[in-house]
C-alpha positions as CSV (number, residue, x, y, z in Angstrom):
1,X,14.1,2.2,5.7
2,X,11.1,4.5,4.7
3,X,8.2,4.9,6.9
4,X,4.8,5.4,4.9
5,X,1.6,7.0,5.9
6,X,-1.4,5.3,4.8
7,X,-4.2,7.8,3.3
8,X,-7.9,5.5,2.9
9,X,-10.2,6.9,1.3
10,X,-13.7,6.1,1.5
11,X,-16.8,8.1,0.4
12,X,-14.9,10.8,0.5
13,X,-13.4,10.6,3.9
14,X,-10.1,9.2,5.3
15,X,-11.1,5.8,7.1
16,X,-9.5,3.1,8.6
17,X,-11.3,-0.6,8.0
18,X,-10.2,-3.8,10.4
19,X,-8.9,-6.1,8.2
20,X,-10.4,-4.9,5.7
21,X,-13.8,-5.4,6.5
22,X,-16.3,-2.3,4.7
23,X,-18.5,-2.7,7.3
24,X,-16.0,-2.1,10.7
25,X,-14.6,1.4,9.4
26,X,-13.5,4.3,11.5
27,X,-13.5,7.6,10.0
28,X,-10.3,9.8,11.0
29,X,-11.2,12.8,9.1
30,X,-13.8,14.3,6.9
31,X,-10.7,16.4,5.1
32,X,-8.2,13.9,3.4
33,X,-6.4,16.5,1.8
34,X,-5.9,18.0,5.5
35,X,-4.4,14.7,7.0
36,X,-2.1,14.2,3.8
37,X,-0.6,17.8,4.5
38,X,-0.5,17.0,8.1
39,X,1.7,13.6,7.6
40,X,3.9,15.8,5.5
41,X,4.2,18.0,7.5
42,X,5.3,15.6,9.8
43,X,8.3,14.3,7.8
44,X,6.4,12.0,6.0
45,X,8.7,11.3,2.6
46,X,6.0,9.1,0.7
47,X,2.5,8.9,1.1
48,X,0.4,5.3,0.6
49,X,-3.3,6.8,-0.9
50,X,-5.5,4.0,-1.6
51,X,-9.1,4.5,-3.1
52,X,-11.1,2.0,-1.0
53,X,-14.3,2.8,-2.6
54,X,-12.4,1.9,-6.0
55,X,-11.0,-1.0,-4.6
56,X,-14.7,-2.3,-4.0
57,X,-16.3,-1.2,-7.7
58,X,-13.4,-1.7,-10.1
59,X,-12.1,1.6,-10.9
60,X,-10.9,4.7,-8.9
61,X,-14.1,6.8,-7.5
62,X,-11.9,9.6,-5.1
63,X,-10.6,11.6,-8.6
64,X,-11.2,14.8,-7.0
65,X,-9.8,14.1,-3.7
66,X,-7.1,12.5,-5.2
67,X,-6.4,15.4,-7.5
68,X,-6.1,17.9,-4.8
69,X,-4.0,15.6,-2.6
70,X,-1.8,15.7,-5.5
71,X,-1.5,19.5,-6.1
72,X,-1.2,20.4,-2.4
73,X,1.4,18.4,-1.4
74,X,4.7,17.5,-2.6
75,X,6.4,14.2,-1.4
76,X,5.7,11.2,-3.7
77,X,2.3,9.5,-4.0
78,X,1.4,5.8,-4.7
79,X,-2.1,4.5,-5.5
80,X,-3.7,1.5,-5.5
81,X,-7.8,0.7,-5.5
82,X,-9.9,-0.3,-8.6
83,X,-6.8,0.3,-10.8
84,X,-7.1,-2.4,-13.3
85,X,-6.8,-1.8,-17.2
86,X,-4.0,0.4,-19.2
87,X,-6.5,3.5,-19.5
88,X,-6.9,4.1,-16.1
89,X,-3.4,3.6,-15.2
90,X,-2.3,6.1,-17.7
91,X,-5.4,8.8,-16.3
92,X,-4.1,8.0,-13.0
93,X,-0.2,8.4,-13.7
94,X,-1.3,11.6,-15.5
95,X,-2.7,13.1,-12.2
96,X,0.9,13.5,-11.3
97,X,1.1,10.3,-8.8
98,X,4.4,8.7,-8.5
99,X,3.7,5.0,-9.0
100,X,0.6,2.7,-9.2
101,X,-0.2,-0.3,-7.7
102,X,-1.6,-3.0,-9.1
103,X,-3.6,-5.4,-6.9
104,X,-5.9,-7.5,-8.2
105,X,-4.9,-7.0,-11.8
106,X,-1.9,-8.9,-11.0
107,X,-4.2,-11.7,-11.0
108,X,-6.6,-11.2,-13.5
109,X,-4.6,-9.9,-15.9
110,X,-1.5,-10.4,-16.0
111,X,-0.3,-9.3,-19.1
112,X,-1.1,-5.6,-17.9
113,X,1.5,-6.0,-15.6
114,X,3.5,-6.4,-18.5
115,X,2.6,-3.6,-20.6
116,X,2.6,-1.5,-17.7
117,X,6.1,-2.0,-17.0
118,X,6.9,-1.9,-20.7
119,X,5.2,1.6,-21.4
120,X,6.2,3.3,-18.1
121,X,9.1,1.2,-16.5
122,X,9.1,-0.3,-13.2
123,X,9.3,2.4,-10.8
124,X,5.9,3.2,-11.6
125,X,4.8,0.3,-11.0
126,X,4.5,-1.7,-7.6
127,X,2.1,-4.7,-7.3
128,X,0.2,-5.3,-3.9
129,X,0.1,-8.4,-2.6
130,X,-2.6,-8.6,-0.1
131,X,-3.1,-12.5,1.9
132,X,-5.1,-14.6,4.1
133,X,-2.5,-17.2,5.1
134,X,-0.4,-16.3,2.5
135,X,-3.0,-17.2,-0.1
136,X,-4.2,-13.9,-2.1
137,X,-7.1,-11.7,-1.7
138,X,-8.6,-9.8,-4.8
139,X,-11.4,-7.4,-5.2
140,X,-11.0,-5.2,-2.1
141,X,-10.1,-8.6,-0.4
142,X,-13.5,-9.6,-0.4
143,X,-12.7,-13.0,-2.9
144,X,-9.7,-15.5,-2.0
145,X,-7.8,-16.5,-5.1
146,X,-5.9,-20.2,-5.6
147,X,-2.6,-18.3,-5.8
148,X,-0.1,-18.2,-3.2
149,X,2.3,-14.8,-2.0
150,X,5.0,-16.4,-3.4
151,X,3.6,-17.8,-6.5
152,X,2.2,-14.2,-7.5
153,X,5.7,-12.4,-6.4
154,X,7.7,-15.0,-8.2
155,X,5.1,-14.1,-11.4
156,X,5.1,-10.5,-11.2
157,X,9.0,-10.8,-11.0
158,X,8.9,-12.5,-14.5
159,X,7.3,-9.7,-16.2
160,X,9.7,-7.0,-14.3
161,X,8.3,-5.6,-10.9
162,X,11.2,-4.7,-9.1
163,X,9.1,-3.9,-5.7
164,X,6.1,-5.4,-3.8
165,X,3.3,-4.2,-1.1
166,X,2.9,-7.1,1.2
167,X,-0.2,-6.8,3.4
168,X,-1.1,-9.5,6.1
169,X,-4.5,-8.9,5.8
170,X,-5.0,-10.8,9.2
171,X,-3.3,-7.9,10.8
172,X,-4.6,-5.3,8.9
173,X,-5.9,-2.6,11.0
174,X,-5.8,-4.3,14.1
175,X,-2.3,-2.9,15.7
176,X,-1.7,-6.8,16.8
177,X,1.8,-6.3,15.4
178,X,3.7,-7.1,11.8
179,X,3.8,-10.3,10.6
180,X,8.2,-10.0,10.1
181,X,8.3,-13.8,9.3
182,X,6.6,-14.0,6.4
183,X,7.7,-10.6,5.1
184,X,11.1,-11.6,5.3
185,X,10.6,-15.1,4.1
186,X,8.9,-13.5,0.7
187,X,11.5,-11.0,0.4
188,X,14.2,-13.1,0.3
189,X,12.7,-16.3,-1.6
190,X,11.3,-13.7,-4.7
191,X,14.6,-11.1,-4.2
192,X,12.5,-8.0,-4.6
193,X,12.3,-4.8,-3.0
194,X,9.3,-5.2,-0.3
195,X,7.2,-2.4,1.7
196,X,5.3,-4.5,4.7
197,X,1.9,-3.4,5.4
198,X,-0.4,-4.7,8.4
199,X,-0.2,-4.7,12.1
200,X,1.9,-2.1,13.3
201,X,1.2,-1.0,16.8
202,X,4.1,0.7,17.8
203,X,7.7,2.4,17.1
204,X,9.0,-0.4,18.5
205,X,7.3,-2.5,15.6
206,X,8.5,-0.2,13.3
207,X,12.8,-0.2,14.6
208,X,11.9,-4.3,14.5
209,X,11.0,-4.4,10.9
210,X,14.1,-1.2,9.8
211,X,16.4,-4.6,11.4
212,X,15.2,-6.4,8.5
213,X,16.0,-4.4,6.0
214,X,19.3,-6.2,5.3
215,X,17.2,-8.8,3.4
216,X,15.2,-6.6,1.2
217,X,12.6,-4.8,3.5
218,X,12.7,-1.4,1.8
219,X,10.1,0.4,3.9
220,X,7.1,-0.2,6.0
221,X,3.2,1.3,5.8
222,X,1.4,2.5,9.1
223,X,-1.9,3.4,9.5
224,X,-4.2,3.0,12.5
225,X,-1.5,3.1,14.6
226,X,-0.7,6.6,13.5
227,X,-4.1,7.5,13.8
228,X,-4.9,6.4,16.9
229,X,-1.9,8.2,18.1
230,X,0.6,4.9,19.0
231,X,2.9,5.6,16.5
232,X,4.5,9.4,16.5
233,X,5.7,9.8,13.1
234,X,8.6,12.4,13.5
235,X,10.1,10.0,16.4
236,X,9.6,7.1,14.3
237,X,11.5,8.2,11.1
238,X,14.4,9.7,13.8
239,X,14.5,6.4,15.4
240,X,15.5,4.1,11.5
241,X,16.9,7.3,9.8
């Protein structure tokens, strides 16, 4: 089981929004390059960067940023925000991030999924699949498409994603706790490779979802709760390692 820092960014900062919401952000630091060091300093073995502000306008705005983030540290990086159309994924892979993640492209188009997968192979791909009631949110979740979790995992599996991002967005933020049922339920109904994302509160949270690894839970993303200091990362990668 891998434990994965989340890394928002948003106008240049690293934030935290409550389920997603622009509107209810917290800002953690004014130095995102500073906090990625920091979580691998902390053991961190992978780190989850998402461009929030890209997420919002349809293409990556945080190149900078996400450049130096890049360069400074050296523990795999995934991305996800705005990345929607062959160029950008090849600009973005050529930054020297590990794989991309593909959210609401998975939707829209899938065919890119596709390609993708064709040109760069499926560990540099990883599609996100962020829903309300299990029903998928697009465009920085701010639109609800007619497509079910399952439907879009079963899909994705068709054109070769070996691994998925499933975010609760209900819990997003909010340190209410994972939701394990559903996780586990997608994970063994599509048989891929699942990170869960959304709710964690606690190390306890975290040994709960490393039990469920036996049925495809790979690895889990924390965020607030890391933030707000809940969640001590070198004690909870000693606790599933």
């Amino acid at each position: 089981m891998i434990i994965i820092p989340a890394l928002d960014l948003k106008d240049g900062k690293c934030v935290r929004l409550l389920r997603g919401e622009k509107h209810r952000q917290t800002v953690y630091s004014d130095d995102p390059v500073e906090m990625a060091l920091n979580w691998e300093s902390e053991g961190a073995q992978y780190l989850h960067l998402i461009d929030l502000d890209g997420a919002f306008q349809g293409e990556p705005q945080n190149i900078e940023i996400i450049k130096e983030i890049v360069h400074k540290i050296h523990i795999p990086i995934e991305l996800g925000g705005g990345i929607r159309d062959m160029g950008c994924i090849v600009r973005m892979l050529s930054l020297g991030l590990n794989r991309i993640i593909l959210g609401t492209a998975a939707i829209s188009d899938p065919d890119l999924v596709n390609r993708a997968i064709e040109r760069f192979g499926p560990g540099k791909i990883v599609v996100g699949i962020d829903a309300k009631q299990e029903m998928v949110a697009v465009k920085g979740w701010e639109e609800l498409s007619e497509t079910s979790a399952l439907e879009l995992a079963l899909r994705m599996k068709r054109t070769g994603i070996e691994r998925i991002i499933y975010t609760d967005i209900s819990r997003d933020g909010a340190m209410i706790g994972p939701n394990t049922e559903a996780t586990k339920r997608l994970a063994q109904e599509s048989g891929l490779k699942v990170i869960l994302s959304g709710g964690i509160c606690c190390g306890e949270d975290i040994v709960g979802v490393a039990q469920l690894e036996r049925f495809g839970i790979e690895g889990v993303i924390v965020g607030k709760a890391l933030y707000e200091g809940k969640v001590n990362l070198k004690k909870a990668i000693q606790a599933v390692c």
